[in-house]
Backbone as a ProteinNet text record, in pm:
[ID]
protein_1_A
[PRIMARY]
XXXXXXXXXXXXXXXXXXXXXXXXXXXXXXXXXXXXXXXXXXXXXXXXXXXXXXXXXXXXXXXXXXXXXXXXXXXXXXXXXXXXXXXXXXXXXXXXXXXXXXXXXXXXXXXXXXXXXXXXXXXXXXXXXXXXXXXXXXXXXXXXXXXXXXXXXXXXXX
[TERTIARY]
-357.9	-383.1	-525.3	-630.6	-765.2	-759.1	-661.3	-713	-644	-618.8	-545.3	-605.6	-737.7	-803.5	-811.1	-889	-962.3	-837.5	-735.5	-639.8	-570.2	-557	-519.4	-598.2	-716.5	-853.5	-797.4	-788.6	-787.1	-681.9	-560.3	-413.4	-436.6	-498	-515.6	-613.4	-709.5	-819.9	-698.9	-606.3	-536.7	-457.1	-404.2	-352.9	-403.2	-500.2	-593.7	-618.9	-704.2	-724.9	-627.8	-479.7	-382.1	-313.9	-348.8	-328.6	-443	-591.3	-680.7	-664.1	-563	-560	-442.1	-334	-227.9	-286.2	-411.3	-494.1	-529.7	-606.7	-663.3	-552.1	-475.8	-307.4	-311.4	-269.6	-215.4	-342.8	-475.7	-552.3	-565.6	-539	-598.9	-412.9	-311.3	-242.1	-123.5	-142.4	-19.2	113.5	130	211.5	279.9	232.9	307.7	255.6	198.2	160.6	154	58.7	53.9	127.7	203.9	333.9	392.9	389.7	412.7	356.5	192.2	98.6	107.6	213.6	163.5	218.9	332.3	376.3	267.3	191.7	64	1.3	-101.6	-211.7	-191.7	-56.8	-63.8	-79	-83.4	-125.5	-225.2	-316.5	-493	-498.1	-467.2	-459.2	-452.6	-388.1	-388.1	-536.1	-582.3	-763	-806.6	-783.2	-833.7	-789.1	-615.3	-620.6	-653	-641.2	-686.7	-831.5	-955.6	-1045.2	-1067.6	-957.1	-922.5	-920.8	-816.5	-755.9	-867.9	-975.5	-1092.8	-1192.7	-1223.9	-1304	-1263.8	-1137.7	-1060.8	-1092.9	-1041.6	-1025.2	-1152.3	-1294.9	-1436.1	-1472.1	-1423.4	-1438.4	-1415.3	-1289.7	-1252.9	-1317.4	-1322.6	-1381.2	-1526.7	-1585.6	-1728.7	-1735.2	-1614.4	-1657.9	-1570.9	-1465.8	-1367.5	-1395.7	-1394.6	-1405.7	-1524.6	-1642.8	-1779.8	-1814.1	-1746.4	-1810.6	-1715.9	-1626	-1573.4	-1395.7	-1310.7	-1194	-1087.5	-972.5	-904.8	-805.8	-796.3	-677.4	-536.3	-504.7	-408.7	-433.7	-527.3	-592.4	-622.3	-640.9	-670.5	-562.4	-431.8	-291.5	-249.6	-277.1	-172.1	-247.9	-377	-487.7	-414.6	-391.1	-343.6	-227.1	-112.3	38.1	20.4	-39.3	-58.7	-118.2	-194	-264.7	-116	-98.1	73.6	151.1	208.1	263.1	207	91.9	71.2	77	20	73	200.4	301.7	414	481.5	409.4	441.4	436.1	319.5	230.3	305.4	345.6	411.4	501.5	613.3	665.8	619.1	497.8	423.1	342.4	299.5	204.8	274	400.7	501	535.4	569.5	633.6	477.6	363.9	212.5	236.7	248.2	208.7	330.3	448.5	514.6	602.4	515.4	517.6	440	274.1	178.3	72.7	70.5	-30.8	75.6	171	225.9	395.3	435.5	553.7	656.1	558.4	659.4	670.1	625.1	674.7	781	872.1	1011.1	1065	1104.1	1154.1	1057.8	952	898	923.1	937.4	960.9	1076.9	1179.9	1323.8	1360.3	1285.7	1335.2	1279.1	1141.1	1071.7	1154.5	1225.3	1311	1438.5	1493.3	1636.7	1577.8	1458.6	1457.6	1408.1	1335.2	1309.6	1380.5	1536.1	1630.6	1624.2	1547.8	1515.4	1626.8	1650.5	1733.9	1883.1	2019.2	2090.2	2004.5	2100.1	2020.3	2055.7	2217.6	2250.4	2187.6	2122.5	2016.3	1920.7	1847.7	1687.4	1682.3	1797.1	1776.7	1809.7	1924.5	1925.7	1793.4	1707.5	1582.1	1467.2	1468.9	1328.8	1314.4	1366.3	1348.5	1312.5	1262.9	1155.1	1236.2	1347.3	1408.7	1417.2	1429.4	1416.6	1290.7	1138.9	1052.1	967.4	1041.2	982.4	1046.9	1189.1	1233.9	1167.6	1150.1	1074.9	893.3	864.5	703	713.8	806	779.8	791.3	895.2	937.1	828.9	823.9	687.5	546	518.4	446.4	430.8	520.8	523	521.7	626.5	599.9	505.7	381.8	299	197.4	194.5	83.6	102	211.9	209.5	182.1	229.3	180.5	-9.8	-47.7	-146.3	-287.1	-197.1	-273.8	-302.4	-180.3	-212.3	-264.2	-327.8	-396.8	-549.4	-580.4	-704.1	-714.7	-682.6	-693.2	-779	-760.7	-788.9	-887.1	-926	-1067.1	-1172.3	-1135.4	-1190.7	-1217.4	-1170.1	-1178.5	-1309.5	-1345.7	-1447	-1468.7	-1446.4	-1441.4	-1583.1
1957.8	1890	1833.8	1938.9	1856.7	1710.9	1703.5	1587.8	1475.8	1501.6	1338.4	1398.3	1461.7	1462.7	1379.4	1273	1111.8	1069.2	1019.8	931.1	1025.9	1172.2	1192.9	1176.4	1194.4	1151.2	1008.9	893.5	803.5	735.3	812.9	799.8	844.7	924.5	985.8	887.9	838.1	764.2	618.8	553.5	482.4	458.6	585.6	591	597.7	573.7	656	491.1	438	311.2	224.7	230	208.2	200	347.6	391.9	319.1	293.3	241.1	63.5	-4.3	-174	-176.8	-82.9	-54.1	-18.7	30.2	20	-152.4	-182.6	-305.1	-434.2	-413.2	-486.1	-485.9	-339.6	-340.3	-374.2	-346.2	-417.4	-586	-671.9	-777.2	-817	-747.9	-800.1	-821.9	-792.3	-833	-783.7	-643	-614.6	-642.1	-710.8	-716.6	-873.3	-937.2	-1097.8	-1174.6	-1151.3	-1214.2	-1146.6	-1118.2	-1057.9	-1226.9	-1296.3	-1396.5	-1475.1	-1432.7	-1405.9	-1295.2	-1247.3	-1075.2	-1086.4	-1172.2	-1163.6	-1274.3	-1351.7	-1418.2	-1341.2	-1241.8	-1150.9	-1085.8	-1003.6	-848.1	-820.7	-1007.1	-989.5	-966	-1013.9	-985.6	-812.5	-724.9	-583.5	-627	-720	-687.9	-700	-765.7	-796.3	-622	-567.1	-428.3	-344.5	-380.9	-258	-302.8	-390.3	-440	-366.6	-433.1	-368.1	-214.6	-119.8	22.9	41.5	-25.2	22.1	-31.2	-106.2	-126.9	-17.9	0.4	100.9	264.6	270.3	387.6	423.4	316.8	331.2	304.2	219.6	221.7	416.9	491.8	611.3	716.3	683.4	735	732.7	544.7	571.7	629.6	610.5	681.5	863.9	876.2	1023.2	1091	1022.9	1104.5	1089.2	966.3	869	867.6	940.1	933	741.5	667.9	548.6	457.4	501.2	396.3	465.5	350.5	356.5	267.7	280.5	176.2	139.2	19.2	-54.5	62.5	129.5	224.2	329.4	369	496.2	470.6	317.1	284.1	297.7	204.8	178.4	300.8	410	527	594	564.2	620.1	534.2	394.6	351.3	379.4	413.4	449.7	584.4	685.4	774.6	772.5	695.2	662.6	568.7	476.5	448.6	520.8	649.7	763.2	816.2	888.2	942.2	853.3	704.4	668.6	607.7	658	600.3	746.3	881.4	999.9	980.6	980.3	973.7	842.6	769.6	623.9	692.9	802.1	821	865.3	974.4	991.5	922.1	795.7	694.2	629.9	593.6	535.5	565.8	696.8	810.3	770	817.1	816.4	701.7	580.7	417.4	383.6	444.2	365.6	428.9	629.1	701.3	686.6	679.6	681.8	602.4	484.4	390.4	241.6	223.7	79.1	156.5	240.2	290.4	154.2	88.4	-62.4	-126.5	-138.6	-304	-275.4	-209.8	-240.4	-293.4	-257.4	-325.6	-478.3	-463.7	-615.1	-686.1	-637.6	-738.8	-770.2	-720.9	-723.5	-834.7	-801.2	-902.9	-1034	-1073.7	-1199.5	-1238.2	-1161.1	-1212	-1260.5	-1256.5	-1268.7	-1381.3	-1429.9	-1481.4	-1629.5	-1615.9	-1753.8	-1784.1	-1701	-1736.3	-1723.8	-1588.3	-1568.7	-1484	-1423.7	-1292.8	-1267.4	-1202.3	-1185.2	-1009.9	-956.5	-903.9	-778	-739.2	-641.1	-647.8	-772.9	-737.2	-755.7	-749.7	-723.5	-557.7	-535.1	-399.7	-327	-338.2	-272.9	-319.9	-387	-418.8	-369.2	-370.8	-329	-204.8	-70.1	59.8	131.3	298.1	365	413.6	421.4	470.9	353.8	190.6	77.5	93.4	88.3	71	182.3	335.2	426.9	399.9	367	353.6	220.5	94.2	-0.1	12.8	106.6	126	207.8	294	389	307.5	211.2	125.7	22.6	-13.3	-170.7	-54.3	5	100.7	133.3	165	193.1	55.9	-26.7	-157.6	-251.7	-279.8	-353.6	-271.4	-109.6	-56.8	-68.5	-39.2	-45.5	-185.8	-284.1	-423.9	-461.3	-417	-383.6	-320.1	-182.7	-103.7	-218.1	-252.1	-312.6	-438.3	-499.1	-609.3	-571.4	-470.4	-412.1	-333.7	-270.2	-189.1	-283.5	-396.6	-501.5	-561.7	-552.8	-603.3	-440.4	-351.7	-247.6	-181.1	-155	-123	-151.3	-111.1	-71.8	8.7	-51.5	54.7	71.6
-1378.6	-1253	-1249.3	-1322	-1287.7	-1382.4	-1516.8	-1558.3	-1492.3	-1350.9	-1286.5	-1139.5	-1090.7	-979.7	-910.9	-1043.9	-987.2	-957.7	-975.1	-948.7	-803.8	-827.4	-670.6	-573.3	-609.4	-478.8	-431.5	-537	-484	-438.5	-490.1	-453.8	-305.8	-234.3	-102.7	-20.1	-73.5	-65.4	14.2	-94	-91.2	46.4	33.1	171.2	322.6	299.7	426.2	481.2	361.2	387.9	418.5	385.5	451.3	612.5	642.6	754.9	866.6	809.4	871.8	873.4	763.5	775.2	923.9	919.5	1036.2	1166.3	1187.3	1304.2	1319.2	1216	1237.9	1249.4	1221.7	1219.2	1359.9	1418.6	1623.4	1676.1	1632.4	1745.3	1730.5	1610.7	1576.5	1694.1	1721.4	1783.4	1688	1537.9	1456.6	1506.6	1569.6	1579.2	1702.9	1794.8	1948	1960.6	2039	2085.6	1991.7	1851.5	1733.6	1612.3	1642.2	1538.4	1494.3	1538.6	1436.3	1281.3	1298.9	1223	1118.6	1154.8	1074.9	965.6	916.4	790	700.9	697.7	639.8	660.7	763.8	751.6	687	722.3	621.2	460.4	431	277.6	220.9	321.5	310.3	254.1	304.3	210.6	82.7	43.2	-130	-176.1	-127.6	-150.1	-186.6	-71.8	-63.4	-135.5	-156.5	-290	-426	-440.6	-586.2	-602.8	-497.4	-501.8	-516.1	-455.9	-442.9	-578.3	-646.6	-752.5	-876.1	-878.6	-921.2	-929.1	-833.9	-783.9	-812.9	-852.8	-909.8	-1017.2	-1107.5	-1281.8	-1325.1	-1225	-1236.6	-1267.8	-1152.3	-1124.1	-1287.4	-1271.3	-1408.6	-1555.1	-1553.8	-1671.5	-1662.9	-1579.2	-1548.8	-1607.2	-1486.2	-1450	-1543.4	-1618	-1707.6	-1833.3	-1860.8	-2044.4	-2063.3	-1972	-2018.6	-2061.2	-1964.8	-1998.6	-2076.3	-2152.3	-2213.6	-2189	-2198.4	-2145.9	-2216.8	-2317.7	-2360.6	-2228.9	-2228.3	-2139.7	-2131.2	-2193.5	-2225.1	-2154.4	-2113.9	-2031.9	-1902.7	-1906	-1752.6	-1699.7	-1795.9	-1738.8	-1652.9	-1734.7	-1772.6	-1561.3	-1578.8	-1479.9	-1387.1	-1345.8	-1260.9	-1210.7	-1309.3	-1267.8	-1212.4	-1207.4	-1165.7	-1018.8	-1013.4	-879.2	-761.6	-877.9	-781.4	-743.8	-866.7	-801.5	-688.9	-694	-553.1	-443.9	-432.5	-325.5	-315.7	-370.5	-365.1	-277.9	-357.2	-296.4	-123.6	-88.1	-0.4	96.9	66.3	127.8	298.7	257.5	394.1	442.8	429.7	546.6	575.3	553.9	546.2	660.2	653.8	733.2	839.2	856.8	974.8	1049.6	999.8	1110.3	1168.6	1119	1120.3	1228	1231.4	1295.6	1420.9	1392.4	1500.7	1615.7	1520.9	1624.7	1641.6	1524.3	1570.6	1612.8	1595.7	1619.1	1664.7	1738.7	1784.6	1883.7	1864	1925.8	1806.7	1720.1	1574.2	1543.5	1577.9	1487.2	1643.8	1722.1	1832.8	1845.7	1849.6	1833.8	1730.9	1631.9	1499	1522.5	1552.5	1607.2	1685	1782.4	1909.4	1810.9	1789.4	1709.4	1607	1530.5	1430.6	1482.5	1581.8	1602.6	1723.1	1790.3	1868.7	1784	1690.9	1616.2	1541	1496.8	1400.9	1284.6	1258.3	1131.9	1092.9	1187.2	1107.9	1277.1	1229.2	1351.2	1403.2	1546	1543.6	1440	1401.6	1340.3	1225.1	1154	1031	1023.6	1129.6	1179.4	1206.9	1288.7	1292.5	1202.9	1061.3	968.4	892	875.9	773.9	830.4	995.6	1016	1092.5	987.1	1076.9	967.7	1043.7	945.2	827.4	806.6	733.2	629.3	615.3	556	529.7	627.5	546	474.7	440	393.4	265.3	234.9	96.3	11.9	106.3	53.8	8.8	128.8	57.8	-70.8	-80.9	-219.1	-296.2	-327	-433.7	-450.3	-323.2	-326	-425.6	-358	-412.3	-543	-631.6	-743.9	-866.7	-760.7	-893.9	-860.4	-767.6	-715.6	-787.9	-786.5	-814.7	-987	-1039.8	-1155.8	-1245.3	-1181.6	-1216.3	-1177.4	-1063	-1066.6	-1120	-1200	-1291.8	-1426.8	-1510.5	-1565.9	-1583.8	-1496.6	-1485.4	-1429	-1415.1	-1314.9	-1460.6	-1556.1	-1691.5	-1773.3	-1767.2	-1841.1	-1851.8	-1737.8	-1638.5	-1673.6	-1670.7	-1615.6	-1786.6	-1926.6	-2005.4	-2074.6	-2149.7	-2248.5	-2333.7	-2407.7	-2557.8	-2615.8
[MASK]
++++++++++++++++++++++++++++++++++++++++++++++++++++++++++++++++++++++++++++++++++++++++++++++++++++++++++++++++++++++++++++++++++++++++++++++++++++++++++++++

């Protein structure tokens, strides 16, 4: 367990900062008045985890590889860091959509079926906690894992 610390620190780290963009989401209004906005804003996070996931495998190779790191070690350092927050994802979800935004699925709902995006029986099968806890684990794991290896790459030194 201690030799994947760094990646659970920041697998936890990950999530936190998560839980804190879903604050800044309901106050900026994404989720209720400017919920029409929210599917273009909410991409802006990727900025932040990329940077996360930078700032991770920076950590590692520092504090683990004594400085130097093959692309292979970063990879391996990043998929691990996806696991935990892929672990970490339904309770990430349950908080987010218990207790900081407990209206966005009824709002996303009504907004989707009212601009004709979606009817309402498949707005409401797509946008509930049980849909977006199985989709964050998954988004989670292959975003982070495509991620690792492109942030490994950048981040290596032999």
């Amino acid at each position: 367990m201690k030799k994947y610390s760094i990646e659970i620190k920041w697998g936890i780290i990950f999530s936190l900062v998560s839980l804190v963009w879903m604050f800044l989401e309901k106050g900026l209004g994404w989720h209720d008045e400017n919920i029409a906005q929210h599917a273009i804003y909410t991409n802006f996070f990727a900025i932040i985890a990329i940077a996360l996931y930078v700032l991770a495998l920076l950590d590692k190779r520092k504090n683990y590889f004594n400085g130097t790191m093959t692309w292979t070690q970063g990879f391996i350092s990043g998929i691990v860091i996806s696991i935990v927050v892929a672990i970490l994802s339904p309770l990430a979800q349950y908080v987010t959509h218990e207790f900081i935004t407990p209206d966005y699925f009824d709002n996303v709902i009504a907004y989707s079926v009212e601009s004709g995006a979606m009817t309402q029986e498949a707005a409401e099968e797509y946008f509930n906690l049980t849909s977006y806890i199985i989709q964050s684990f998954f988004f989670a794991l292959v975003v982070g894992v495509v991620t690792s290896a492109i942030v490994a790459y950048f981040v290596k030194k032999n």
